[in-house]
C-alpha positions as CSV (number, residue, x, y, z in Angstrom):
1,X,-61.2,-49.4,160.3
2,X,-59.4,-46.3,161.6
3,X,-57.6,-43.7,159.0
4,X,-54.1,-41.9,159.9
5,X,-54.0,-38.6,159.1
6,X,-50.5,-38.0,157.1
7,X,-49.4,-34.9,155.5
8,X,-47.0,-36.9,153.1
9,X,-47.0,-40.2,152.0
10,X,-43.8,-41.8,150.4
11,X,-44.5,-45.1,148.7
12,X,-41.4,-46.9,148.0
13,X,-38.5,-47.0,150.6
14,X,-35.6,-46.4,147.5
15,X,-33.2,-43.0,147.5
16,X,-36.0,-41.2,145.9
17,X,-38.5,-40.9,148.4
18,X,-35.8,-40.8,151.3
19,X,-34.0,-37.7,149.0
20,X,-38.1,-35.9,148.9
21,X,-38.3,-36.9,152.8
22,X,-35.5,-35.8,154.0
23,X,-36.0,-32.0,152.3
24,X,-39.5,-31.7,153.4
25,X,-38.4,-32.7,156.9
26,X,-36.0,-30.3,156.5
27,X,-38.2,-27.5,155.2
28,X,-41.1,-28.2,157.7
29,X,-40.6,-30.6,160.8
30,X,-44.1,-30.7,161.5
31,X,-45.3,-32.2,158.3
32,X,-46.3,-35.8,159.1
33,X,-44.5,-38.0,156.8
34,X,-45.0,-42.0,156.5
35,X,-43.2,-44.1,154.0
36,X,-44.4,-47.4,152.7
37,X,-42.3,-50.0,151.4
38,X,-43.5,-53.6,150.5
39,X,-40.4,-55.3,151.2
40,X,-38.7,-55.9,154.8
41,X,-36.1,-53.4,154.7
42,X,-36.0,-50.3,152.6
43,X,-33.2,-49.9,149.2
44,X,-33.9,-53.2,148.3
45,X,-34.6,-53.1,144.6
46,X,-33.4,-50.2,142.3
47,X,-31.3,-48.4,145.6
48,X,-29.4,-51.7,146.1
49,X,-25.7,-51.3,146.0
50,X,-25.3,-54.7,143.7
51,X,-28.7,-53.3,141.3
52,X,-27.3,-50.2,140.0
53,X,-24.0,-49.0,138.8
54,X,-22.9,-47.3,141.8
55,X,-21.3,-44.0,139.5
56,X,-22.3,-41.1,140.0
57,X,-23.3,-39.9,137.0
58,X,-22.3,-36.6,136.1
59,X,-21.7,-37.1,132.0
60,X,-17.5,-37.5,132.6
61,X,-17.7,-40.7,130.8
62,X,-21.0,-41.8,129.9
63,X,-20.2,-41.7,126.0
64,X,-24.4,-41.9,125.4
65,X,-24.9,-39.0,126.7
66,X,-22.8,-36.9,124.2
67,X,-24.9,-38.0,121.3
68,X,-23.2,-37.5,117.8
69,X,-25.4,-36.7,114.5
70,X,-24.5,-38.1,111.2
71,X,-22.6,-35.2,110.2
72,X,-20.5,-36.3,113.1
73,X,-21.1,-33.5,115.2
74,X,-21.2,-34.3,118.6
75,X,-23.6,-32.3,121.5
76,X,-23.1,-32.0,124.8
77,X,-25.9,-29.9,126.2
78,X,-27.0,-33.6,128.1
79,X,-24.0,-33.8,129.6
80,X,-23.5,-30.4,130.5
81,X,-27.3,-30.5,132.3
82,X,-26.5,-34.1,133.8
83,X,-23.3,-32.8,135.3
84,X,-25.0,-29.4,136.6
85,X,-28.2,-32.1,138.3
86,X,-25.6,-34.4,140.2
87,X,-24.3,-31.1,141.6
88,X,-27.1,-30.7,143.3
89,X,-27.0,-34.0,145.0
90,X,-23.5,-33.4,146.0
91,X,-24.2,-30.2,147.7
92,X,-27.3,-31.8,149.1
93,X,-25.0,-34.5,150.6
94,X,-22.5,-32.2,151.6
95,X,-24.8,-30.1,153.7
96,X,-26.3,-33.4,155.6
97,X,-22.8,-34.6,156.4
98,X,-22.0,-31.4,157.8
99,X,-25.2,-31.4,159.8
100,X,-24.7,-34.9,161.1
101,X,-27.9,-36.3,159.3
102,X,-25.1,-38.3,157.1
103,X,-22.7,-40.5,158.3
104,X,-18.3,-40.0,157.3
105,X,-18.4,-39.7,153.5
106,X,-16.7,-42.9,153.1
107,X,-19.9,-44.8,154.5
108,X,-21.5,-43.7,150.7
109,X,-19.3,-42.1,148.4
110,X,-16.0,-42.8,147.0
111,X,-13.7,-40.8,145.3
112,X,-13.2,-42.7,141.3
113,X,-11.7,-41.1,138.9
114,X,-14.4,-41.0,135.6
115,X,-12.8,-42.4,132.4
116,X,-14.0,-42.7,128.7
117,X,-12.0,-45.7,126.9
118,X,-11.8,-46.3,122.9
119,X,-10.2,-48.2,120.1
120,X,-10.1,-47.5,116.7
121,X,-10.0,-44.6,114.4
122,X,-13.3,-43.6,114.2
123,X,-13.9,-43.7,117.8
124,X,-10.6,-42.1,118.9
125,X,-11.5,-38.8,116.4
126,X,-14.8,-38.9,118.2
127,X,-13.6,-39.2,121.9
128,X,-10.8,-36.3,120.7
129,X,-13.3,-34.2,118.9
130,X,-15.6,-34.6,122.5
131,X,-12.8,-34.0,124.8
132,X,-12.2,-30.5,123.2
133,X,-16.0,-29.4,123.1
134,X,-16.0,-30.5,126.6
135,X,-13.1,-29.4,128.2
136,X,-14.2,-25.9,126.6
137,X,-16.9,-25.5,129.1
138,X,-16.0,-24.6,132.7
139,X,-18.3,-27.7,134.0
140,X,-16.0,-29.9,132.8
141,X,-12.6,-27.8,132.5
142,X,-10.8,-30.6,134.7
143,X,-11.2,-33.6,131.9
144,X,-7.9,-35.0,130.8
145,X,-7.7,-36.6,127.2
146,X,-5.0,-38.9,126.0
147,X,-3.8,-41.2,123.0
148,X,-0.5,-42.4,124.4
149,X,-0.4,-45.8,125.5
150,X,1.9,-45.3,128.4
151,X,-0.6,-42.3,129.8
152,X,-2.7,-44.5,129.6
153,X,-1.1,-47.3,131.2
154,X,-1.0,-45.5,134.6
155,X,-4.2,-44.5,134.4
156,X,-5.9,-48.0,134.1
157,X,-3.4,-50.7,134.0
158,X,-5.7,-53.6,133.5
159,X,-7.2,-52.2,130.7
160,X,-3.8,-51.6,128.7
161,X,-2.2,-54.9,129.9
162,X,-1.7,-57.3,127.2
163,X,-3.2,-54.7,124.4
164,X,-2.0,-54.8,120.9
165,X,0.6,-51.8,121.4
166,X,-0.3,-51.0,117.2
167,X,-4.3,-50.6,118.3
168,X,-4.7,-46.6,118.5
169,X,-6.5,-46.1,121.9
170,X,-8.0,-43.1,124.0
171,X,-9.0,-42.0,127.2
172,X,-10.4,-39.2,128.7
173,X,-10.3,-38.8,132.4
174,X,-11.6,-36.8,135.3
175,X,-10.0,-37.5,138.5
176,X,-13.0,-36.2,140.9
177,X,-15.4,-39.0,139.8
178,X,-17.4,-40.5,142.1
179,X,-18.4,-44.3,143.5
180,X,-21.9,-44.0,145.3
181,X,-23.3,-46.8,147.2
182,X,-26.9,-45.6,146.9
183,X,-28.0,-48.4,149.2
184,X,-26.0,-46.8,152.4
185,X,-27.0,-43.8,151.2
186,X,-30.9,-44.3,151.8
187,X,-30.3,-45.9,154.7
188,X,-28.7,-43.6,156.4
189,X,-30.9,-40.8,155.1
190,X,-34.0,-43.4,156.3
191,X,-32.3,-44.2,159.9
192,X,-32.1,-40.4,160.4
193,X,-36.2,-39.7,159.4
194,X,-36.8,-42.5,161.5
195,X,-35.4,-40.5,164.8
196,X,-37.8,-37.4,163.9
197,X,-41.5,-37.5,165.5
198,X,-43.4,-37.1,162.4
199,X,-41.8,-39.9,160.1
200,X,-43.7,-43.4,160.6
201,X,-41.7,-46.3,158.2
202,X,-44.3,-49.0,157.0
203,X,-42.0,-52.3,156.0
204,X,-43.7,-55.4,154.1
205,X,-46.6,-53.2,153.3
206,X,-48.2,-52.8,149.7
207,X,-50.7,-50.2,148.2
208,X,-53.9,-51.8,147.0
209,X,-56.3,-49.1,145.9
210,X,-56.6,-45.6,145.7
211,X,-59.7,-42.7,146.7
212,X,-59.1,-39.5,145.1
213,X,-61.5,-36.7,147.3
214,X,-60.4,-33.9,144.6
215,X,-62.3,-30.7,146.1
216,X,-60.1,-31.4,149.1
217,X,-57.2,-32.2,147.4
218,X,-56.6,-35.2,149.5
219,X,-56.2,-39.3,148.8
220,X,-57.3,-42.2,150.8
221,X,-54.9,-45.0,150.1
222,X,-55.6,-48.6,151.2
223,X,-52.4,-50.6,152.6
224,X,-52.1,-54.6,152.7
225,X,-49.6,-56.2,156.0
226,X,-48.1,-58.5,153.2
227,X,-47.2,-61.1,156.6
228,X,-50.5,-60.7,158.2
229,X,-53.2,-59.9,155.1
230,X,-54.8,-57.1,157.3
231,X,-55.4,-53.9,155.5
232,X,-55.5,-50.4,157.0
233,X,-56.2,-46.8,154.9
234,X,-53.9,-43.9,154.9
235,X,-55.5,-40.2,154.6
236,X,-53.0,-37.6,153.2
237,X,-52.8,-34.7,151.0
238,X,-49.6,-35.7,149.0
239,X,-48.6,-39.1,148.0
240,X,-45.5,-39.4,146.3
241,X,-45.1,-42.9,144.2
242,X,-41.0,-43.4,144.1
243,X,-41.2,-47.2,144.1
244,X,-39.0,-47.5,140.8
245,X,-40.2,-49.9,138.6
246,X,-43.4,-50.4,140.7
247,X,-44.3,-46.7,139.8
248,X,-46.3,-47.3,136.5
249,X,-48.8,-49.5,137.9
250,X,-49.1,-47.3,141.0
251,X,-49.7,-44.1,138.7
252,X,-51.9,-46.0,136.8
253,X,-53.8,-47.6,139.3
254,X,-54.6,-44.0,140.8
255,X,-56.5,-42.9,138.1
256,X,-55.3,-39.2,137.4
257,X,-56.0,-38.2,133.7
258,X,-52.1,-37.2,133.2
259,X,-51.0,-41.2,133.7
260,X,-52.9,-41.6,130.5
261,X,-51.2,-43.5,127.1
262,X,-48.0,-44.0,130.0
263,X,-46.4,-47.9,129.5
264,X,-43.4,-49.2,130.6
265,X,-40.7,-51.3,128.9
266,X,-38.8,-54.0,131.3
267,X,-35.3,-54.4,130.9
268,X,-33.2,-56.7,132.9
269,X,-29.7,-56.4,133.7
270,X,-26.9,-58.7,134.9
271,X,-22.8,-57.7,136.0
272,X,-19.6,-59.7,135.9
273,X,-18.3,-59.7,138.9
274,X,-14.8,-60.4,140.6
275,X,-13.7,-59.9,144.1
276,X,-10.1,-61.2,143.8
277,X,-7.9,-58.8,146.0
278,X,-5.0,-59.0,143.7
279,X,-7.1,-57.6,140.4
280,X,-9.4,-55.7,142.2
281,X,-6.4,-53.3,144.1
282,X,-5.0,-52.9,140.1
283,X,-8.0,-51.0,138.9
284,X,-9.4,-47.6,140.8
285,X,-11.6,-46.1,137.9
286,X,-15.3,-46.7,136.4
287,X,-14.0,-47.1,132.6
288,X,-17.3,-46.5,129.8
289,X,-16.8,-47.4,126.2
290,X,-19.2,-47.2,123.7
291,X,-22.5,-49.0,123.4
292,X,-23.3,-51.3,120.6
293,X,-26.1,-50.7,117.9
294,X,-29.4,-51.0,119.4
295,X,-28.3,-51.1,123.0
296,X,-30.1,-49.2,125.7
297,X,-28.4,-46.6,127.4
298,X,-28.4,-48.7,130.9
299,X,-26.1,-51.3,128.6
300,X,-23.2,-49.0,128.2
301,X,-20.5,-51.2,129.1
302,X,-17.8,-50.2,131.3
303,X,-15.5,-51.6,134.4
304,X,-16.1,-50.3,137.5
305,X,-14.2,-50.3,140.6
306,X,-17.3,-50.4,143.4
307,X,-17.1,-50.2,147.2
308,X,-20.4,-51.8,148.5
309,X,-21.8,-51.8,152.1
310,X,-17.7,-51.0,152.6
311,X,-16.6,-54.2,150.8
312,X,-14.6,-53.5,147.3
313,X,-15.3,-55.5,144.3
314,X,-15.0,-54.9,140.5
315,X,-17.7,-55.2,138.5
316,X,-18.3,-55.2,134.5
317,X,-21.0,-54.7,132.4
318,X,-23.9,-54.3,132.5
319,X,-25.1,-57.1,130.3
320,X,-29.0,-56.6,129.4
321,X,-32.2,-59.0,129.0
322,X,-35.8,-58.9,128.8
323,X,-38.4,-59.8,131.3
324,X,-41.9,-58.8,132.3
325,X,-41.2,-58.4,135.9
326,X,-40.8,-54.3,136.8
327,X,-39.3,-55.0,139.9
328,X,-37.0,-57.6,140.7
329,X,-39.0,-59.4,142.9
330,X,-42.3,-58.2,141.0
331,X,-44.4,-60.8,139.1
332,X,-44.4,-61.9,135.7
333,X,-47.5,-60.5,135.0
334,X,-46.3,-57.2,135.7
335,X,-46.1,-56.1,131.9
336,X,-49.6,-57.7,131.0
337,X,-51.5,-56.1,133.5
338,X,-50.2,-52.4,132.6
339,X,-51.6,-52.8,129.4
340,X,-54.5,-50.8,128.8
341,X,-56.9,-49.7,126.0
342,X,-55.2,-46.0,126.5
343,X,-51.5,-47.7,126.1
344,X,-51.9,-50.1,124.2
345,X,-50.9,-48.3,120.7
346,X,-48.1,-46.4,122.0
347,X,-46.8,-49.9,123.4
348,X,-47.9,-51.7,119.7
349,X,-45.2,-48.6,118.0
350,X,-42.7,-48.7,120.5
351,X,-42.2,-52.5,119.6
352,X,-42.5,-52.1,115.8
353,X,-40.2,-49.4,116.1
354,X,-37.3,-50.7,117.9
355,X,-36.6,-53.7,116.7
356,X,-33.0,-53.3,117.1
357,X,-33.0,-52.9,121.0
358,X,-35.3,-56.2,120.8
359,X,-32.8,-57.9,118.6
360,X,-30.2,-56.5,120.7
361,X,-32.3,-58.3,124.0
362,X,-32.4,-61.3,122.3
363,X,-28.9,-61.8,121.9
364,X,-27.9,-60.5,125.5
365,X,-30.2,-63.1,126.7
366,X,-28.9,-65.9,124.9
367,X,-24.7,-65.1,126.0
368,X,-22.7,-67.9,127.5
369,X,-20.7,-67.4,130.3
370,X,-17.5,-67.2,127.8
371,X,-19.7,-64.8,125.4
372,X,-19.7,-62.5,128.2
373,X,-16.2,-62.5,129.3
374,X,-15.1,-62.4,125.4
375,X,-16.9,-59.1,126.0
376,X,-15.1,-58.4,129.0
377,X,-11.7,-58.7,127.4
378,X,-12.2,-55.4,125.2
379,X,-11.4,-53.9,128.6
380,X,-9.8,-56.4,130.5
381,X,-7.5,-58.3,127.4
382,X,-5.7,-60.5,130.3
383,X,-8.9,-61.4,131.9
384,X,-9.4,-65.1,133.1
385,X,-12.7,-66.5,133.3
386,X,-12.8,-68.2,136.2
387,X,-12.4,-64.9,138.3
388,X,-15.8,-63.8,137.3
389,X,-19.1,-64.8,138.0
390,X,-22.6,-63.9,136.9
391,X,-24.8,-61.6,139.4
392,X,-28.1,-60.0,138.5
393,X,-28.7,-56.2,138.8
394,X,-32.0,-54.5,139.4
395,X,-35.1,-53.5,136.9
396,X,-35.3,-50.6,135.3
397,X,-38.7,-49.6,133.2
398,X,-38.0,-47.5,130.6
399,X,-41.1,-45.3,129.7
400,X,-43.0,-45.4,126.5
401,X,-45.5,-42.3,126.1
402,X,-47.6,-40.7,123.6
403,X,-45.8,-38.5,120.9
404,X,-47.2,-35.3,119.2
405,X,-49.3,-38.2,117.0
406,X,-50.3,-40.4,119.5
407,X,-48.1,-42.9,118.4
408,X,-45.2,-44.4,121.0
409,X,-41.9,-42.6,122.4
410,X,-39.8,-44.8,124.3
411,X,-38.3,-42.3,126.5
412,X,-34.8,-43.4,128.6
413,X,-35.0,-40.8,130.8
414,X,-36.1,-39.8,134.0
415,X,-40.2,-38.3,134.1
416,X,-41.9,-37.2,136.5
417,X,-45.8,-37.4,136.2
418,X,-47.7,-35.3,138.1
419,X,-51.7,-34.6,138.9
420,X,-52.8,-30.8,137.9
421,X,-53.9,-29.7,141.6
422,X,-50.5,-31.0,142.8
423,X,-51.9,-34.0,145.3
424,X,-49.9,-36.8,143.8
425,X,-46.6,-37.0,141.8
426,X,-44.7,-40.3,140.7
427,X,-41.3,-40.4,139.1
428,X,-40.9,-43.0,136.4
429,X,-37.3,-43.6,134.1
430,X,-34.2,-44.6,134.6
431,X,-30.6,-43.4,134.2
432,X,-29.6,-41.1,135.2
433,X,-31.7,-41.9,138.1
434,X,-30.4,-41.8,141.8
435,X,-27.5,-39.8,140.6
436,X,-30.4,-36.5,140.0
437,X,-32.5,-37.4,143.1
438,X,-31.6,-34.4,144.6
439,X,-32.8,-32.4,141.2
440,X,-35.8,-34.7,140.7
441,X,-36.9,-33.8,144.3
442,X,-36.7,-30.4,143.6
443,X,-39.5,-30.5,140.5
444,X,-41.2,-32.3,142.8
445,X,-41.4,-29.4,145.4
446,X,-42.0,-27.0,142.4
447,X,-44.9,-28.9,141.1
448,X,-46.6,-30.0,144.2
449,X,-45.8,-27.4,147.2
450,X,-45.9,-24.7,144.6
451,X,-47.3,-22.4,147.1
452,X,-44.7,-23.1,149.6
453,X,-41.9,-22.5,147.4
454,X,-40.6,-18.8,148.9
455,X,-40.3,-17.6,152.0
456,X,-38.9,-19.5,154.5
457,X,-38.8,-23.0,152.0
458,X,-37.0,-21.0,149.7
459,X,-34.2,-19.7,152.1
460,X,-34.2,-23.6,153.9
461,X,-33.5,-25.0,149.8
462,X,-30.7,-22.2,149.8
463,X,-28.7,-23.2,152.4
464,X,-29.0,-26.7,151.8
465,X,-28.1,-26.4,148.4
466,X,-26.1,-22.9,147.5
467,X,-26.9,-22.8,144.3
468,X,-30.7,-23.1,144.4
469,X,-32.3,-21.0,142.0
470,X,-29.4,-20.6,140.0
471,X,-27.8,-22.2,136.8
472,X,-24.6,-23.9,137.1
473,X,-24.2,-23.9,133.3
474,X,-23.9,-20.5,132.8
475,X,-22.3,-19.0,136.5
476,X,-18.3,-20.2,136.4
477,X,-17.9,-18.7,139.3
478,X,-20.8,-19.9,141.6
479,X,-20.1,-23.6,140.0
480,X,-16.0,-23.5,141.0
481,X,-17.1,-22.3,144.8
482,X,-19.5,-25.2,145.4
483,X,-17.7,-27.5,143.3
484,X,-14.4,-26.7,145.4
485,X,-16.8,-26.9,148.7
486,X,-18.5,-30.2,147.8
487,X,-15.3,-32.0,146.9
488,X,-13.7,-31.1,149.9
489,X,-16.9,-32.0,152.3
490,X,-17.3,-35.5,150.8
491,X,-13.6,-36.0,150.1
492,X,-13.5,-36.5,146.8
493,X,-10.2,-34.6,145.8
């Protein structure tokens, strides 16, 4: 059986290995890249257009990521780093548009203006009292907060129509928000490695076993044809493993001592959808409210105008369950056969731990079509239910690890997990995800080309992205010229 000789390989075909390839392309065009992904076309699972939320998450209106103490105090360092990471996928982006490697912004991203929605008392002092920290910091300077129902009225109609006009509402909005279609994205970033002479794109191929050889710093990795059976071996001195939900057992299967006391825990996750011109053209935001007790932070609920593979529709929830699969079309066995005697207790606390997010899975699961449209009228109070029908978003595994006591942290995050001599890396979470891939690429460069990082890679990361090497979070000034740049590149103002 013959070896290739890589440089790189990319396992998964999803935004984050095309974001990774793209920048070491970039950095070093002779760097042999290949990319395997077990399905027939890449962005099929996580990357999909119809299995993510398609927002580009940059803590506007994501209300979980402003967490609130019992005091009632309310942070917003999350939001303030979330907001500074998607800036570095937007400048990212911008710089491939302008080089050609991107198609017309519209092809991906979407301007949508980012709103925050509430009723009641207690939520509207908490949406004020986060309004004022935020607006207070020049990342988010732009937000717009509101308590009058006719403001409010022109900034998402369907949401106000039919409202009890005594109910106190609020609203905070930021009109530079963004709709991403992560699935054109990848695609395009794949179609363009796929014109350079040292990318090789493996479809309906699977990894079946690993081969460390550690004094060279270098893996063997065996590949099955999943249509013909036969199996062929890939030498390299990197593999990345960005295969979403597959990642865990990929990490695990490769043996490196820093996988160890990692598990994953499956969560499903299903949207309302309605593609009626007439309500779709009334509603141009993505609207968040609040998540209920117990909820992961993937369950947020909110109305989204999207725009996928150029079609618009309008979307709402998402509405979460439990399953054992880690990838959409993975097996039902997946969660049995990650359990190991290293994981095993972390896993055993996680469950005893949580039993309001199980509770809170239960009841998801067990929603009638009129359950979940009740639901959808907190946003929507003229909704009909025959305009809306039931699709089914991706997988997302959210990661349980070992704490300080080696008991179980279930982490909803993104992690990246990373072998010591910097041969192998594999990113495992979930929101905020694709939104960061830019970010999440670049810790990947730090920890595994560590050595490459200055010089000539360092002046390549600089002009793709301006603000490399500095923080967005404390440099006004460097954050209003990019931010002023990027909006006008991908059209977003």
């Amino acid at each position: 059986m013959t070896t290739q000789q890589v440089d790189v390989l990319l396992v998964g075909g999803g935004v984050m290995s095309a974001t990774l390839g793209t920048l070491l392309n970039k950095l070093d065009p002779a760097l042999k890249l290949t990319m395997v992904e077990r399905l027939d076309h890449v962005a099929h699972e996580s990357t999909d257009g119809w299995n993510n939320a398609g927002t580009g998450h940059a803590g506007y209106c994501e209300l979980n990521y402003t967490a609130e103490d019992d005091s009632g105090n309310i942070s917003i360092d999350r939001a303030l780093t979330i907001n500074a990471n998607f800036e570095i996928s937007l400048q990212l982006w911008s710089y491939l548009v302008e080089t050609g490697d991107l198609p017309q912004p519209d092809q991906f991203i979407n301007a949508t203006p980012h709103m925050s929605f509430v009723w009641g008392e207690k939520n509207v002092a908490f949406l004020r009292q986060r309004a004022e920290k935020m607006s207070a910091h020049h990342l988010f300077k732009d937000m717009e907060f509101s308590e009058d129902p006719e403001v409010l009225k022109q900034w998402m109609p369907l949401v106000m129509g039919g409202r009890d006009p005594n109910e106190k509402v609020a609203a905070t909005r930021t009109s530079y928000g963004s709709d991403v279609d992560f699935g054109s994205l990848t695609r395009n970033l794949v179609g363009h490695l796929e014109q350079q002479e040292n990318f090789d794109l493996l479809l309906n191929h699977e990894v079946i076993d690993f081969e460390r050889h550690q004094q060279q710093k270098r893996w063997t990795v065996t590949l099955r044809d999943r249509l013909s059976g036969k199996t062929k071996t890939v030498n390299t001195g990197f593999v990345f493993l960005g295969a979403g939900g597959g990642s865990l057992p990929l990490l695990q299967a490769s043996g490196i001592e820093e996988a160890e006391g990692y598990g994953g825990f499956p969560v499903s996750g299903q949207w309302l959808v309605c593609k009626d011109e007439k309500i779709v053209s009334q509603h141009h935001a993505k609207v968040y409210g609040k998540a209920p007790i117990g909820a992961p932070p993937m369950s947020v609920p909110h109305l989204d105008t999207r725009i996928i593979n150029g079609e618009p529709a309008l979307l709402f929830g998402p509405y979460a369950g439990f399953t054992t699969k880690f990838l959409k079309s993975g097996s039902k066995l997946d969660l049995l056969k990650s359990v190991s005697t290293d994981n095993l207790f972390p896993m055993i606390s996680v469950g005893m731990n949580n039993m309001d997010l199980t509770k809170y899975l239960i009841s998801e699961v067990m929603q009638s079509h009129d359950d979940r449209v009740e639901t959808l009228r907190g946003y929507f109070p003229d909704c009909k239910s025959s305009d809306w029908t039931l699709a089914h978003a991706g997988q997302r595994v959210q990661v349980i690890k070992k704490d300080a006591k080696g008991k179980g942290k279930l982490e909803f995050g993104t992690e990246l997990v990373a072998a010591a001599d910097g041969s192998l890396a594999a990113l495992l979470g979930a929101s905020p995800g694709a939104s960061v891939a830019a970010h999440a690429m670049l810790e990947v460069l730090d920890k595994c080309f560590a050595e490459k990082m200055t010089g000539e890679w360092q002046q390549g990361l600089k002009t793709m992205i301006p603000s490399y090497g500095e923080s967005l979070i404390e440099n006004s000034e460097l954050l209003g010229r990019v931010r002023e740049h990027t909006l006008s590149t991908l059209k977003l103002k």
